[in-house]
C-alpha positions, 0 to 999 in steps of 0.5 A: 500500500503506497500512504502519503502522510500529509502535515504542515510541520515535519523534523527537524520540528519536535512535536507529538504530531511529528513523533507520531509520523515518524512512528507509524511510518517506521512501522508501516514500512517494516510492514512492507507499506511505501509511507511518504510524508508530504510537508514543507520547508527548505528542499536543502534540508537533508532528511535523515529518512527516506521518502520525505517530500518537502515543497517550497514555503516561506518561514514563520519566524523560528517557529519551525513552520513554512507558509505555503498554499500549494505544492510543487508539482512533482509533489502533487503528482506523486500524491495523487498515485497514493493508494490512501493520504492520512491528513495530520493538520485540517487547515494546510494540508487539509486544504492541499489534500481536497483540492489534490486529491479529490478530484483524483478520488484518492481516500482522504483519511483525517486525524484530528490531534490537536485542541486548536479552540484551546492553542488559539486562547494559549497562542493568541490571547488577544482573540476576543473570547469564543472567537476561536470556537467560533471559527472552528464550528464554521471550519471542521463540519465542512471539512470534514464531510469532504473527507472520507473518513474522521478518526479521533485519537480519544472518546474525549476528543470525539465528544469535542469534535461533536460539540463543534458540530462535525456530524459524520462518523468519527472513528475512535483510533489512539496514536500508538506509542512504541512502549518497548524502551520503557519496559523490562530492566530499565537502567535509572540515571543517577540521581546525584547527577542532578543534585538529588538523593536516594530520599527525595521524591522526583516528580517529573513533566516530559514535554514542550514547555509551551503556554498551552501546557499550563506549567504555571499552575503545576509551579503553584501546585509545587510550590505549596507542597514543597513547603511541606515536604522536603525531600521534593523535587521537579525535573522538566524535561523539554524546551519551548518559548515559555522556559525563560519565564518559566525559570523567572517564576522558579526564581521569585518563589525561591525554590530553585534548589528543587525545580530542574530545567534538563532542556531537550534530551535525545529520545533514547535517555527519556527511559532513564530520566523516567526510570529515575522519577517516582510520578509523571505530572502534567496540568496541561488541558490541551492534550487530544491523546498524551503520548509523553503521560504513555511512556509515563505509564509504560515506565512504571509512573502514576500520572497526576493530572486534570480531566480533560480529553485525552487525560481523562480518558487514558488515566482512571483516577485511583488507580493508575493516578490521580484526577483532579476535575477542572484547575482546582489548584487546592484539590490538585495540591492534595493529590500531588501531596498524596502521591508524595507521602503514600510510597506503598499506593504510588508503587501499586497506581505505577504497577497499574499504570505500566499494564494500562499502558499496553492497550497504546502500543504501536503494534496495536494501534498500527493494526486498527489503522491499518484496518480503517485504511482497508476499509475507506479505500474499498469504499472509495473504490466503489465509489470510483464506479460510476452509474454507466457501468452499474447499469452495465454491470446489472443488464450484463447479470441478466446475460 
């Protein structure tokens, strides 16, 4: 099967909508399937795997991204050959996948990853409230009756694409995550090396420090235990446009001595930092389906965190972690405390979390994809057939 991935951003850009590209592509290939990823970017960028095809756009500052509203056309001709396009972004590569590949009835299949209501209050707080919503409401329904087949990557984001109005079919398929590295007989970093000791309790948060990740409100939250509890730490592991303000906010409630900005870490010592750390916590309200919380969960970790999709619907509270409803900061403070001092439940909600984490294995989830594949091609397929060749057809069975 030839599958074209279609994003707005791709590497070197770091995201969960990136590392799950990256992902199922390696997996469908080791399956025999022929994945290409159709982005944008510099064409002198030298990608370190093959089958990435870039067109021209222009940069949005240091973003990452690349503006541009068509393909080149050695682009478009080998997306309109793919048995099946997967659209990671419904604006760009929405578009570009309806104006390219409609017309040719290549299926078009759309995951919808993201909480673009909420990026839009995080990114552009000068929008007039409701104003994002609004623009969305208009938006998703029509794209997606122009595609072939909605997936949702949690029950949560489902309920959200319903509240925008989207009234066709929305399948239900969690992004995989490859839980392998986490499991087994990890070896845990040395906790001296951050300035740590055998006795203190390490909470750790892996991913972009992003204003849309609401790492204020965990600071608060730490800040109020930490009062408490001594042997406390934070590790955030990551990078993003908000770390500078991140780190000031450290300095003004003086607890710098147990707050770690690690910064980016390559993907292969993330097993380790987990392994080190007692909890995974995250205050984030944006997540469709939290790849980093998995590998959380797969490393042993009970997760802390608020109900929202994605969070909700991947942590059963009590069991595999705590949750809290809404940003209560009082009731989130409470169970951050009892996941510091009740050492025997921390250990059971982490053995949970690590057997609850299989249900996302790449393996799995790589499978229903692959089945919904089948089935929007063999639908598209008999859609190819036009009304002549029915009748024909029919009179032909008389015969």
């Amino acid at each position: 099967m030839r599958i074209g991935m279609m994003a707005d951003v791709y590497k070197p850009h770091v995201s969960g909508i990136t590392n799950y590209i990256a992902l199922n592509k390696t997996y469908l290939q080791q399956q025999g399937h022929e994945v290409y990823v159709f982005t944008f970017g510099d064409e002198g960028y030298e990608d370190d795997e093959p089958r990435i095809i870039r067109s021209v756009g222009m940069p949005l500052l240091d973003t990452g991204y690349y503006l541009s509203l068509r393909y080149s056309p050695s682009a478009r001709r080998l997306l309109q050959t793919m048995d099946v396009v997967h659209v990671h972004h419904p604006f760009l590569s929405g578009s570009l996948a309806i104006r390219y590949c409609k017309p040719y009835n290549v299926p078009i299949v759309f995951t919808n990853h993201t909480r673009y209501d909420l990026y839009a209050q995080a990114y552009l707080p000068s929008l007039p409230e409701g104003v994002g919503e609004t623009a969305l409401q208009v938006y998703l329904p029509t794209f997606c009756r122009l595609v072939d087949l909605v997936i949702s990557p949690s029950p949560g984001m489902r309920e959200v694409l319903l509240k925008f109005g989207v009234d066709v079919p929305i399948e239900v398929v969690p992004n995989g995550v490859d839980v392998r590295p986490f499991l087994g007989d990890v070896q845990p970093r040395d906790r001296a090396e951050f300035g740590l000791s055998a006795q203190d309790v390490i909470l750790i948060y892996t991913g972009r420090l992003g204003p849309e990740k609401n790492l204020p409100f965990l600071l608060r939250s730490f800040g109020g235990a930490v009062q408490a509890f001594d042997h406390l730490a934070l590790l955030l592991v990551g990078d993003g446009s908000e770390r500078d303000n991140l780190q000031d906010r450290v300095r003004v409630m003086d607890i710098g001595d147990r707050v770690r900005f690690i910064g980016m870490v390559p993907y292969d010592q993330l097993p380790g930092l987990l392994a080190m750390a007692d909890a995974f916590v995250t205050a984030s309200v944006t997540e469709v389906h939290p790849l980093s919380m998995i590998e959380a969960m797969a490393a042993g970790l009970p997760v802390l965190g608020i109900q929202s999709p994605g969070v909700g619907d991947t942590i059963e509270d009590g069991e595999t972690g705590f949750i809290v409803a809404d940003q209560d900061l009082a009731a989130y403070t409470a169970k951050l405390i009892r996941l510091v001092t009740q050492h025997k439940l921390r250990r059971q909600m982490g053995d949970r979390a690590r057997q609850a984490s299989q249900v996302f294995a790449i393996e799995n989830t790589t499978s229903m994809m692959l089945e919904q594949y089948h089935h929007v091609i063999a639908r598209v397929a008999d859609r190819r057939i036009g009304i002549g060749t029915r009748i024909r057809r029919f009179m032909e069975s008389f015969r």
